[in-house]
C-alpha positions as CSV (number, residue, x, y, z in Angstrom):
1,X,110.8,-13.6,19.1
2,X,108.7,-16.0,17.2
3,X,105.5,-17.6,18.2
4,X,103.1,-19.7,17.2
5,X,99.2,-19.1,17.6
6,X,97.3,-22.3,17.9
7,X,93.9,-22.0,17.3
8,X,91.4,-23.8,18.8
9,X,88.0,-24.3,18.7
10,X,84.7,-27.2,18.5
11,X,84.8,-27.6,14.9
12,X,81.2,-28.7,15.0
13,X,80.1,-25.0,15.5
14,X,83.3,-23.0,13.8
15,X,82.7,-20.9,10.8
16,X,83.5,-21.5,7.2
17,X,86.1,-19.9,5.7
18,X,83.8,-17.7,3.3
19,X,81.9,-16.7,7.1
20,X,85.0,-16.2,9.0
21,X,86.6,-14.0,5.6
22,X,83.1,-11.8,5.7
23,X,83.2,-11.1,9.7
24,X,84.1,-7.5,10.6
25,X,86.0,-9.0,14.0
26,X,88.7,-11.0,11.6
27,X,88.9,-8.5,9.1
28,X,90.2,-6.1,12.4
29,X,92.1,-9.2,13.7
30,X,93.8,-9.7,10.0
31,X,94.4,-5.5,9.8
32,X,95.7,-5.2,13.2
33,X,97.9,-8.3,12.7
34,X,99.6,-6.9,9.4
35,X,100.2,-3.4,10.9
36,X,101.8,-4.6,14.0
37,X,104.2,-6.5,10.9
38,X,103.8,-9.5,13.1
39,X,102.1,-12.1,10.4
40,X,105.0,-14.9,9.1
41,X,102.5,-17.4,7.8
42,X,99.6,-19.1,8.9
43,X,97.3,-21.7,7.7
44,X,94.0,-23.1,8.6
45,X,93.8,-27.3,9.2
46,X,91.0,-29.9,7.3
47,X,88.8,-30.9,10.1
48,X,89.8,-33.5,12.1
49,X,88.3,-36.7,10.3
50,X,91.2,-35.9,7.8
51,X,94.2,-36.2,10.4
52,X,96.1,-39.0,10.9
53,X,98.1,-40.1,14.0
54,X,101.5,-41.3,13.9
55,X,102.9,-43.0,16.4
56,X,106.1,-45.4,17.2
57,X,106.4,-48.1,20.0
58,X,108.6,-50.5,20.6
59,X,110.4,-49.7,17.1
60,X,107.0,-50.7,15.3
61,X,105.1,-47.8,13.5
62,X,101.5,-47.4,14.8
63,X,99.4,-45.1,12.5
64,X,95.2,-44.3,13.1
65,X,92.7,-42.2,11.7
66,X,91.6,-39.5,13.5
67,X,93.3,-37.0,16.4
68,X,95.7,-37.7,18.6
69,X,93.2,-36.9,21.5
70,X,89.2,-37.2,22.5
71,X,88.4,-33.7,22.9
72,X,85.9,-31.3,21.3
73,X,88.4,-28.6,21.0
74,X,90.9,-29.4,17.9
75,X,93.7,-27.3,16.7
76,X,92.1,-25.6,13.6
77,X,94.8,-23.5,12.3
78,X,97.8,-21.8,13.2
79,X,99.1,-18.3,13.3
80,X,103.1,-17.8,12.8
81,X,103.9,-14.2,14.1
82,X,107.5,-12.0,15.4
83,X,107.0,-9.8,18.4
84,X,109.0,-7.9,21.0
85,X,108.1,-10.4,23.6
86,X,105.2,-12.5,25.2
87,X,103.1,-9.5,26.0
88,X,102.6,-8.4,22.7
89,X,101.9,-12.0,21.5
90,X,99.2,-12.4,24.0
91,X,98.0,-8.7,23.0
92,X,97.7,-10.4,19.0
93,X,96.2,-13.6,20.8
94,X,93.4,-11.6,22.6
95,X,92.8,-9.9,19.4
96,X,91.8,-13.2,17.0
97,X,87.8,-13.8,17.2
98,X,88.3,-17.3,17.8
99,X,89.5,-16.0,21.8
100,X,85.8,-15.0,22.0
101,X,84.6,-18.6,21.8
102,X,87.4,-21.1,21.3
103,X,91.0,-20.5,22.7
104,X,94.3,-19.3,21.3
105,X,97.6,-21.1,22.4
106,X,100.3,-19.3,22.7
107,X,103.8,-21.0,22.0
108,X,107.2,-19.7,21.6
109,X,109.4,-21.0,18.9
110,X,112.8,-22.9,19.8
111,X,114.9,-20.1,17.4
């Protein structure tokens, strides 16, 4: 079954990418992620002052800088991964180094 990882975290205090590619807990996270096979794609977001939200009412197309919600965690990036079943998702989830101090959302995909 497919499911997507959404990764969340306070962008104000999340790694770079260089940080996050040098840290021995994502390099384990990456390695156990491609020996399970699980890994379909992935990709890590622009910060939020980049988004834009899209909205329609009333028929009339409503569009704004920004996030579609005032939080301080933001979806950063997503993880696309196959497993057996939710178990084994939440097993990958618990794994990622953003768990530790962010959250990882676990979603199955409508196959």
């Amino acid at each position: 079954m497919k499911y997507v990882l959404l990764i969340c975290d306070d962008e104000r205090v999340s790694p770079t990418y260089e940080e996050m590619a040098a840290d021995p807990a994502y390099q384990a996270y990456a390695a156990e992620v491609e020996r399970r096979g699980a890994i379909l794609g992935g990709a890590r977001l622009r910060p939020v002052v980049a988004a834009t939200t899209v909205r329609v009412r009333d028929g009339e197309t409503l569009v704004s800088d920004g996030p579609f919600a005032e939080t301080k965690d933001f979806v950063g990036g997503i993880d696309i991964i196959d497993c057996a079943d939710l178990d084994a998702a939440i097993a990958i989830a618990a794994r990622h180094p953003y768990a530790s101090w962010g959250c990882v959302e676990v979603r199955p995909v409508w196959e």
